[in-house]
C-alpha positions in Angstrom: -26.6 32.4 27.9 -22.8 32.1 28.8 -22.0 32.0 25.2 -20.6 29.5 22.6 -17.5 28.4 24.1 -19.2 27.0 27.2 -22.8 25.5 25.4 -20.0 23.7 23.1 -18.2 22.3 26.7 -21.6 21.7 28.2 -23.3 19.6 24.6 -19.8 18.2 23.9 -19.6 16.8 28.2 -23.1 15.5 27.7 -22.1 13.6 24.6 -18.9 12.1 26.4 -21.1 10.3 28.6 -22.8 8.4 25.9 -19.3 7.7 24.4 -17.7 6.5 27.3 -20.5 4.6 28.5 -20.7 2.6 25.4 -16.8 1.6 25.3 -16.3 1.2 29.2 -19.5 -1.5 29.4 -18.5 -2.7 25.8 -15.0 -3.8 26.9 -16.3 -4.3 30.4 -18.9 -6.6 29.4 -16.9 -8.4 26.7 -13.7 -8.8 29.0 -15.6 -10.0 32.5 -17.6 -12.8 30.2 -14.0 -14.0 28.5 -13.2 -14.1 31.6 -15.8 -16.5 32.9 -16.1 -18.5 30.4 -11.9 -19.8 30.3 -13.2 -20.5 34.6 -12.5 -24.4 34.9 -12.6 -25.0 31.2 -9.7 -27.8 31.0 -11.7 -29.6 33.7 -15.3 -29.6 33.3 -15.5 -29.5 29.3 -12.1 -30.2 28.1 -10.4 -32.9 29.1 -6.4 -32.1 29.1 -6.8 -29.4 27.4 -3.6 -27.0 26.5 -4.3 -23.2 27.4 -5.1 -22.5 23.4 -7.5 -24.6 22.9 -8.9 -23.4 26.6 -8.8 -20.0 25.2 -10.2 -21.2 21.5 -13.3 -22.6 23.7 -13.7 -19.3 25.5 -13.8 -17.6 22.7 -16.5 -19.4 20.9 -18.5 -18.4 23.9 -18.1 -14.9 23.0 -20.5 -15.1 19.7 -23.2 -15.1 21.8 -22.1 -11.7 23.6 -21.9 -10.2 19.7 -25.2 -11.9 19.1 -26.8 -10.4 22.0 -25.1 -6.6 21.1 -26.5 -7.2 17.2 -30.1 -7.9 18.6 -30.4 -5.0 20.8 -28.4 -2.8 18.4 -30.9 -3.8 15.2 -33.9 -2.7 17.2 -32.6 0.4 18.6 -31.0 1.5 15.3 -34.5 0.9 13.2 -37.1 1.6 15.2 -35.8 4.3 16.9 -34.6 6.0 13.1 -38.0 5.4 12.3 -39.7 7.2 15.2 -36.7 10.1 14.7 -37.6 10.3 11.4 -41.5 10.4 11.7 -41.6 12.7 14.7 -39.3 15.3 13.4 -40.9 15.4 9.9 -44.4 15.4 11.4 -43.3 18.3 13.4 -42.1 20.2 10.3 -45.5 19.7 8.5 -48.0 20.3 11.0 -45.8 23.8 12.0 -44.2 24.6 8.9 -46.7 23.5 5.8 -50.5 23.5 7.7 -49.8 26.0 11.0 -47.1 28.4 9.4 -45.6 28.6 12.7 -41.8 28.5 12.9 -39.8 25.1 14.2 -39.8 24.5 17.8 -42.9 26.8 18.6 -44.6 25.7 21.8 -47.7 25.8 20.2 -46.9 22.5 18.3 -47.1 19.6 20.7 -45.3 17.6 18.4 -42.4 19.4 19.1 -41.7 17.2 22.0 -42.0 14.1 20.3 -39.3 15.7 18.0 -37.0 16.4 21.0 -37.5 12.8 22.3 -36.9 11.5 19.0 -33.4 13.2 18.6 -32.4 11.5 21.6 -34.0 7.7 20.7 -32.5 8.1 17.4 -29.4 9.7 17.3 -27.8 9.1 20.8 -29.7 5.6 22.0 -29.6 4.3 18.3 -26.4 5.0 17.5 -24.6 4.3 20.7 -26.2 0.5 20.1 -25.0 0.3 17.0 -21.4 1.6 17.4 -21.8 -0.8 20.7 -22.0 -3.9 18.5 -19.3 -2.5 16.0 -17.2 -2.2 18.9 -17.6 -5.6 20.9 -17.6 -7.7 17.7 -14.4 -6.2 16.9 -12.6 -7.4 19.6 -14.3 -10.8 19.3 -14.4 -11.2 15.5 -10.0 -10.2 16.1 -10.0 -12.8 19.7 -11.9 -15.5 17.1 -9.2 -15.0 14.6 -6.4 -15.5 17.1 -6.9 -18.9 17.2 -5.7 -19.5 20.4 -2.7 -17.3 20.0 -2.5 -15.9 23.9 -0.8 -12.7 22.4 -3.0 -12.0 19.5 -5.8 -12.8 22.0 -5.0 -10.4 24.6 -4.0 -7.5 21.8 -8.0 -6.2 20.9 -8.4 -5.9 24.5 -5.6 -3.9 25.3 -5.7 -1.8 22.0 -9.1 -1.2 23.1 -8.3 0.0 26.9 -5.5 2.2 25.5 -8.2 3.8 23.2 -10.2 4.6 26.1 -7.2 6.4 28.2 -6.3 8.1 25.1 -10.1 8.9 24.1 -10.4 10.9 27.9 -6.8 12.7 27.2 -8.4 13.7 23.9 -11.9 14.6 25.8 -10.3 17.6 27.5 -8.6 18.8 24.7 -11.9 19.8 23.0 -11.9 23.9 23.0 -13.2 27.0 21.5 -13.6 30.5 21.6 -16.8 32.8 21.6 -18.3 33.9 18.2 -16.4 31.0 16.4 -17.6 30.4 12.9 -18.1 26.7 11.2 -14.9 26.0 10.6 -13.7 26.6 14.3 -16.0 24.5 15.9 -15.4 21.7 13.7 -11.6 22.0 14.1 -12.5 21.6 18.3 -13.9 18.5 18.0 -11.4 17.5 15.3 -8.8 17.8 17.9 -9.8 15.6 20.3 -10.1 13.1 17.8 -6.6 14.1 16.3 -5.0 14.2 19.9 -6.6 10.3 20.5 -5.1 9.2 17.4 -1.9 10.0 18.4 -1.8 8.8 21.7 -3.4 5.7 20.5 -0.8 5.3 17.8 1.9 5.8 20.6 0.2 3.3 23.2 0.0 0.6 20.2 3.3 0.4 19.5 4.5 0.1 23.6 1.6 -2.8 23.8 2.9 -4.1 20.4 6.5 -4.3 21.8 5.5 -6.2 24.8 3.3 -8.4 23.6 5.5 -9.7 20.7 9.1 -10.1 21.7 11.7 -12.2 20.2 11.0 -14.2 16.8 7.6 -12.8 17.1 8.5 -9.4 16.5 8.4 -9.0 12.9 4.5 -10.1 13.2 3.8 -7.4 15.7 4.8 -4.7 14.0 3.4 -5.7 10.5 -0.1 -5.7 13.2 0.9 -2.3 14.4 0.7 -1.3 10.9 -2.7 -2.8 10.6 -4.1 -1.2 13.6 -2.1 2.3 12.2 -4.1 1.7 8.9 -7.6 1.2 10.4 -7.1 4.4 12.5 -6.0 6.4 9.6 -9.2 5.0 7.2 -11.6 6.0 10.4 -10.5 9.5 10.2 -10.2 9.8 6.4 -13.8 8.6 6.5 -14.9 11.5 8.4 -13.1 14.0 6.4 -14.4 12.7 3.4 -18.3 12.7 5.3 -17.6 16.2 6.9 -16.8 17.4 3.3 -20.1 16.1 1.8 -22.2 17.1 4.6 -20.7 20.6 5.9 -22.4 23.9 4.3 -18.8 25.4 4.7 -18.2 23.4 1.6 -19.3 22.9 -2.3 -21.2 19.6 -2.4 -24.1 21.1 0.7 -23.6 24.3 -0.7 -24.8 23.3 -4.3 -28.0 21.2 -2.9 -28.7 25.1 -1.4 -28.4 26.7 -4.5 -30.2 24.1 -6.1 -33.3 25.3 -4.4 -33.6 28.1 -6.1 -35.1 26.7 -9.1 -37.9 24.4 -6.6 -37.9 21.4 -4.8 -37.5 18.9 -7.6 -34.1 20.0 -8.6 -33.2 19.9 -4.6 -33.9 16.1 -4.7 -31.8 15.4 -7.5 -29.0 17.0 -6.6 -29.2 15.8 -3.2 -29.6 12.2 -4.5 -26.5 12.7 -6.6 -24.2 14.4 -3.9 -25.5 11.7 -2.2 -24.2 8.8 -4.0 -21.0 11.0 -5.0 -20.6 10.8 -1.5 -20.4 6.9 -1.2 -17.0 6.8 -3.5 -14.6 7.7 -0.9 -15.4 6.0 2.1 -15.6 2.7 -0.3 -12.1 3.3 -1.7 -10.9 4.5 2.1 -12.6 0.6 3.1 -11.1 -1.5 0.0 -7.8 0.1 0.6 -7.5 -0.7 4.1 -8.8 -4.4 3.5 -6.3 -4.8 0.4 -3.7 -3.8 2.6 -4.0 -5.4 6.2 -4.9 -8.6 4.3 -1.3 -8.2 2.5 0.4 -7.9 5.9 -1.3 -10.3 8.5 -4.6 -11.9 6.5 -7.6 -11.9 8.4 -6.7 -11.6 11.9 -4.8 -8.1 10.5 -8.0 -7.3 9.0 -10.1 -7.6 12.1 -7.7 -5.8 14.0 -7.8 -2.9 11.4 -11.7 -2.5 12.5 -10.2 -2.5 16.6 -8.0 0.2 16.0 -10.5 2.4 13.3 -13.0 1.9 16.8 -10.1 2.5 19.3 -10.9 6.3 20.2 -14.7 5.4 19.5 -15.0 7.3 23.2 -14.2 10.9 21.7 -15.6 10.3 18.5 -19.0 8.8 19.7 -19.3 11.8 21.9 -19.0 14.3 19.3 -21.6 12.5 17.4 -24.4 11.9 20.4 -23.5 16.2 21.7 -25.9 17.1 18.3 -28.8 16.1 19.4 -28.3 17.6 23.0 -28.2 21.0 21.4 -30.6 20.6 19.0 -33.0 19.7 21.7 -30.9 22.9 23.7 -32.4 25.2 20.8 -35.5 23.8 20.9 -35.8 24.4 24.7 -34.6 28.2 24.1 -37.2 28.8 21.4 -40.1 27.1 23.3 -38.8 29.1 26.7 -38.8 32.2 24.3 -35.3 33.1 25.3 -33.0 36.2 23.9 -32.3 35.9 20.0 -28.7 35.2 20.9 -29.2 32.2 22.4 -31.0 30.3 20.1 -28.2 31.9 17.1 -25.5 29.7 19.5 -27.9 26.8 19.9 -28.5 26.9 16.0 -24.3 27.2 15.4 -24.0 23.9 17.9 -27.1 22.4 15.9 -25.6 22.9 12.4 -22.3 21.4 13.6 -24.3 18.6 15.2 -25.5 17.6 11.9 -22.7 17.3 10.3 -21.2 14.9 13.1 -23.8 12.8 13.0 -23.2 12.1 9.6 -19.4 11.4 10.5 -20.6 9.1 13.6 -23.0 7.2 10.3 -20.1 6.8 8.0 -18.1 5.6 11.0 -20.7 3.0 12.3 -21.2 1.9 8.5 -17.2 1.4 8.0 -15.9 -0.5 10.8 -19.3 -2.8 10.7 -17.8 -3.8 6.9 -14.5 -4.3 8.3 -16.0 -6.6 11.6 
């Protein structure tokens, strides 16, 4: 009712909790159990044991944690994309195709089912998955240390500085009533931009500490693989907001496409589709290619910590969709003023289009972990 600019700040606060819940108990969790497990190591399992191959044994103990993040995250992730997916298209045909009612009519009870299933799906399911990309990149990088106390503690704290950058980055998400497409992507795209930067600049002090003398040269050849990773996450959402977005040709030409029947929609859908696939690929081998040419495998790894670094701001503009899809749903169910539902539908539309960012996210750093 207060217009766009403040349904945006409400969708995009509620979606900040989800992101920031998943990265502070992700590094919380991951950090307090490293912690316990190097606790009277040299003594009760190792005997004279140095302090790498303390921290080696710590580590090992960390699969587990991963393990445990994989389990949940597999069950949330299918199951609740399978329920999403039959609730909302159940929905559509009982209101749509038998009823002829329009979407989100209170006289379909299986509109609620298609509410609850935007938030199993899109907000619980994805914050589990992007929960396991996130602690098994900081293990998968600690594992690859190999007892190295610097390149051990540098996921961690290239992790914490992506949180303080991700909040910085939180409160720089704004628009302006009767914004089109365009603008409300550009908000969220400069929080991310803003948490990129301060990232980038955090890295570099952390890097500086961390490696000093002889060790240097390794640290900044890192900082270049964290730089890389951060680039290749947001190129990947460029290149999925471009494929996905009706401001632009490829969503465009799946609408046009409808005008000659369903059948043509499908096959140019399928083929935007897997047109679609080529640039996050070449974003992926690229950044392999290269962090394995500066610092191997342990540069690699830390590629995926620093693509997941401001997963806090990106996260939450992935989880505020279905918040105002379910918003619109309320507002056509409550039967509220046209204009309201128009702003819900704007939020909506935009929502879509970050969730397919927060997919091609999820999908990249899990190849680079």
């Amino acid at each position: 009712k207060q217009g766009l600019a403040v349904a945006l700040r409400v969708a995009f606060t509620g979606g900040a909790v989800m992101g920031f819940t998943v990265v502070g108990l992700g590094l919380l969790g991951v950090s307090l159990f490293f912690f316990l497990m190097t606790l009277n190591r040299s003594g009760q399992f190792l005997d004279n044991a140095t302090d790498a191959e303390t921290l080696i044994a710590a580590i090992d103990s960390l699969a587990s944690f991963g393990f445990g993040a994989s389990s949940i995250a597999l069950f949330a992730r299918v199951a609740g994309g399978i329920y999403t997916k039959a609730a909302d298209v159940g929905a559509d045909l009982v209101g749509k195709v038998e009823m002829d009612i329009p979407e989100d009519d209170p006289r379909n009870p299986a509109v609620i089912a298609d509410n609850v299933g935007d938030n199993v799906g899109d907000v619980a399911g994805m914050g589990a998955d992007l929960f396991e990309s996130f602690v098994g990149s900081i293990i998968a990088a600690a594992t690859l240390a190999n007892g190295d106390p610097a390149k051990v503690a540098l996921p961690f704290w290239i992790a914490g500085a992506g949180i303080v950058a991700s909040v910085f980055g939180f409160f720089a998400v704004r628009t302006k009533d009767g914004a089109n497409q365009r603008q409300l992507m550009m908000a969220l795209h400069k929080g991310v931009i803003l948490s990129s930067f301060l990232v980038l600049g955090l890295s570099a002090i952390i890097i500086w500490k961390l490696f000093e003398g002889d060790a240097s040269d390794e640290g900044w050849k890192l900082y270049a693989c964290i730089a890389i990773g951060l680039i290749a996450g947001i190129l990947i959402g460029q290149a999925t907001e471009y494929f996905t977005s009706y401001s632009f040709w490829p969503t465009q030409s799946i609408t046009q496409a409808g005008v000659t029947g369903p059948a043509t929609v499908i096959i140019q859908g399928i083929g935007v589709g897997m047109i679609s696939c080529v640039a996050p690929v070449l974003v992926i081998v690229g950044t392999i290619l290269g962090c394995n040419a500066l610092s191997g495998q342990y540069g690699i790894a830390m590629s995926a910590v620093g693509m997941l670094s401001t997963l806090g701001v990106t996260l939450a503009t992935d989880a505020y969709g279905p918040i105002a899809d379910n918003a619109g749903g309320i507002a056509e169910m409550a039967e509220l003023e046209e204009r309201v539902r128009e702003t819900t539908d704007a939020l909506d539309a935009l929502g879509n289009t970050t969730a397919a960012t927060g997919k091609g996210f999820a999908i990249g750093s899990a190849v680079l972990t």
